[in-house]
C-alpha positions, -999 to +999 in steps of 0.1 A: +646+528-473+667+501-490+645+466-485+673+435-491+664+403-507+653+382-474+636+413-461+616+411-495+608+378-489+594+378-456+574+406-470+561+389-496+549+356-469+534+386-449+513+401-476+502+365-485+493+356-456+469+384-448+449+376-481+446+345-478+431+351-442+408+378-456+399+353-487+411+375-510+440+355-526+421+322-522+427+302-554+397+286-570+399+250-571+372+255-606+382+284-628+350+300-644+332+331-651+312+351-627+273+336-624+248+340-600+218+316-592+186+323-573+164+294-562+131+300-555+114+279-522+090+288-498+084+284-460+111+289-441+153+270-437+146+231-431+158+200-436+143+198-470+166+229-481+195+219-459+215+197-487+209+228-513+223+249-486+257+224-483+260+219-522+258+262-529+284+266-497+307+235-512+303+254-554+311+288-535+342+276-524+353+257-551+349+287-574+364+312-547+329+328-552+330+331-590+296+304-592+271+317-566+235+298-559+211+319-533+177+303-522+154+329-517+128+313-491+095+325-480+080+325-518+099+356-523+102+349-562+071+328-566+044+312-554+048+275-546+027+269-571+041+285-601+078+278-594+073+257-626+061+288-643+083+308-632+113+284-647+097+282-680+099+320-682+137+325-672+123+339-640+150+325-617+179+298-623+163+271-602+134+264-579+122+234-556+092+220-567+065+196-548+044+174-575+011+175-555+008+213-557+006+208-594-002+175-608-015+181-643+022+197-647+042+167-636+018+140-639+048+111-642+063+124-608+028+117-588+044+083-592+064+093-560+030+099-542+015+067-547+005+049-510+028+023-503+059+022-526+089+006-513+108+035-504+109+029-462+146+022-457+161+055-468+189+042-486+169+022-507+148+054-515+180+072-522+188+048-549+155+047-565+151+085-566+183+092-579+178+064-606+141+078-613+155+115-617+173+103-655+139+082-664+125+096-700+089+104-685+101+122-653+130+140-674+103+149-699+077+164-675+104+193-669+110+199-701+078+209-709+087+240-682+122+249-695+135+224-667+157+197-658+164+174-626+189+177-601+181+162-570+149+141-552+142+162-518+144+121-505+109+130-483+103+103-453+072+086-450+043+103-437+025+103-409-008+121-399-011+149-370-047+157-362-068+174-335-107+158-324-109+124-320-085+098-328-084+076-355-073+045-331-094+018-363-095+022-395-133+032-394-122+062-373-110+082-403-142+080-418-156+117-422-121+132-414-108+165-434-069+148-444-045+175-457-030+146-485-024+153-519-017+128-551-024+084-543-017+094-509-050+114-507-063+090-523-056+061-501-072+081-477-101+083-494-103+044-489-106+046-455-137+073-461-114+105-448-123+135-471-092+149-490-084+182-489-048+196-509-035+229-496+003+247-493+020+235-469+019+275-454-017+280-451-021+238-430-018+250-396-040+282-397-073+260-417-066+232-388-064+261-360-097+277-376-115+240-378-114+236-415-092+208-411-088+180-391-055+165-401-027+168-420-004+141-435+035+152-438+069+141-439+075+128-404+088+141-383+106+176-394+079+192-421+049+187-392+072+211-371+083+234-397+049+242-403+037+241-371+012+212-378+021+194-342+010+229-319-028+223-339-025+186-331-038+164-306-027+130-318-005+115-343+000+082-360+035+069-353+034+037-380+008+044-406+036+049-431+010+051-463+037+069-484+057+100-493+058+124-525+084+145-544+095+174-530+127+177-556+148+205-566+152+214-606+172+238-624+160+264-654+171+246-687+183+280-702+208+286-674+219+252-671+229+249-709+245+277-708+269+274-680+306+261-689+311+223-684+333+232-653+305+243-633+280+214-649+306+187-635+309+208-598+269+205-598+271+169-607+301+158-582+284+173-557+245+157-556+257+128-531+270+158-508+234+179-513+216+146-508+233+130-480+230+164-457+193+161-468+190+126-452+213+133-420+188+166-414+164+143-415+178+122-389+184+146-368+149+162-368+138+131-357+163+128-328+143+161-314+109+158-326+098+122-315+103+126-280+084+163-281+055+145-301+056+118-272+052+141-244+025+166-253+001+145-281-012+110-280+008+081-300-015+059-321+002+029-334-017+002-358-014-035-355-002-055-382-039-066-391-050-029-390-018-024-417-024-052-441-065-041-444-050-005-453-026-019-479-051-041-491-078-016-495-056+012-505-024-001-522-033-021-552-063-009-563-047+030-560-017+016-581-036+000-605-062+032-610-033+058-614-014+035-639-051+032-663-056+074-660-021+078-673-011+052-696-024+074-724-002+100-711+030+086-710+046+047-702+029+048-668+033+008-663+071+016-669+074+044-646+056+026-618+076-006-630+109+010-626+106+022-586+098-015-579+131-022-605+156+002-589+144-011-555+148-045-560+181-036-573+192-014-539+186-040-517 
């Protein structure tokens, strides 16, 4: 059968075509070799994870599938724990780490847990995370684990979800067993509420067994991933006592030794992982508050209630994590610098 030139032609569009629809022609946008990334996280899918999730679709498809970054959830490559461990021994190419679960690892980042930082507005906190992420003492607790940076996890303020009686004063807390790690727990302690630190995966069960009476999360969408608010009777709707660092770092070893292509597609696209972050936030929250509404009891402070909290657990918190680290590393200048950046977002 003798083809002529136009019928070649129309061929040729043909064949195109059907790659392309199958994704086998696609052209990558970033030329570079074949690499494959697994994250370590536990729990389950959530807001946390959902900018990760954008940022390893948006590399995918840049690369037509040449640079490929997996999250393995549900501690499937380590505990949450030992994700730092796990980095420093080349176990996996990236992990998302919370500072609380390990503090004398990352003792700079329990800066992030002090009570009461100005972090509320979440653009504010965007900026001063995303500045904090290059500072020398944040940058240098990851080293020391074959680490480095990428992005904050940009957690929202807590709030507390608890079962017994509730805490409607101050003096209420007294006696109470408060899921809260770092100056958070610690603030807590001010108010005469017992600290208690556990994974995030075992909070629910200890409250549903008794062992626990409340647990302080990032409100609204971790108290539901974890189930805290199906334990809980109450929960504090303007407490706001502070956040942590739930951030996501990269192995050292793998990042060096990607090409620059792929270093400059990781870079360009932290304001994509991070702004999904903060719109899953959002829309937790769109869901979650009127569910929390309807089936547990709102406790909202007065402003008098507020101020003796910040008074009794803000300053003197600061000022006691500050003296147990200055010989540690430039803790006035880390603390210094959130108050810095933020002054400088608004």
């Amino acid at each position: 059968m003798k083809i002529n030139l136009k019928s070649k032609s129309v061929l040729a569009l043909a064949i195109a075509g059907m790659l392309s629809s199958t994704g086998i022609a696609n052209a990558a946008n970033v030329e570079g070799p074949k690499v494959f990334w697994k994250l370590s996280m536990w729990g389950n899918p959530r807001a946390l994870s959902a900018g990760m999730e954008a940022m390893a679709e948006k590399v995918k498809a840049e690369t037509d599938g040449n640079f490929e970054i997996k999250i393995f959830y549900g501690a499937q490559l380590s505990k949450n724990t030992e994700n730092l461990d796990g980095l420093k021994v080349n176990a996996f190419e990236g992990a998302a780490i919370c500072n609380f679960y390990h503090p004398g690892k990352n003792p700079a980042w329990m800066v992030f847990s002090l009570p009461f930082l100005p972090l509320g507005d979440p653009q504010v906190d965007k900026y001063v995370r995303t500045k904090m992420m290059e500072h020398p003492a944040i940058v240098a607790d990851m080293a020391q684990w074959n680490a480095v940076p990428y992005i904050s996890g940009l957690l929202p303020q807590y709030e507390i979800l608890g079962n017994g009686p509730a805490p409607m004063k101050l003096e209420d807390w007294k006696g109470k067993r408060v899921r809260a790690g770092g100056g958070l727990g610690t603030a807590m302690e001010k108010l005469g509420a017992v600290k208690t630190t556990l994974p995030a995966g075992e909070t629910s069960t200890a409250m549903q067994r008794g062992a626990l009476d409340a647990a302080a999360f990032p409100y609204t969408y971790a108290h539901v991933s974890f189930k805290i608010n199906e334990e809980s009777e109450w929960f504090t709707a303007n407490l706001a006592p502070g956040t942590s660092e739930c951030g996501w770092v990269f192995n050292k070893t793998a990042y060096d030794a990607l090409p620059d292509q792929y270093k400059k597609l990781l870079a360009d696209n932290k304001e994509l992982a991070i702004d999904t972050q903060l719109a899953a936030y959002a829309k937790a929250d769109e869901k979650n508050l009127p569910m929390f509404r309807e089936t547990l009891k709102e406790i909202i402070y007065s402003e008098e209630q507020l101020a003796k909290f910040r008074k009794v657990a803000g300053q003197p918190v600061w000022d006691e994590w500050i003296a147990a680290n200055k010989d540690k590393f430039d803790a006035q200048d880390v603390f210094d610098s959130i108050f810095k950046y933020a002054e400088e977002a608004k």
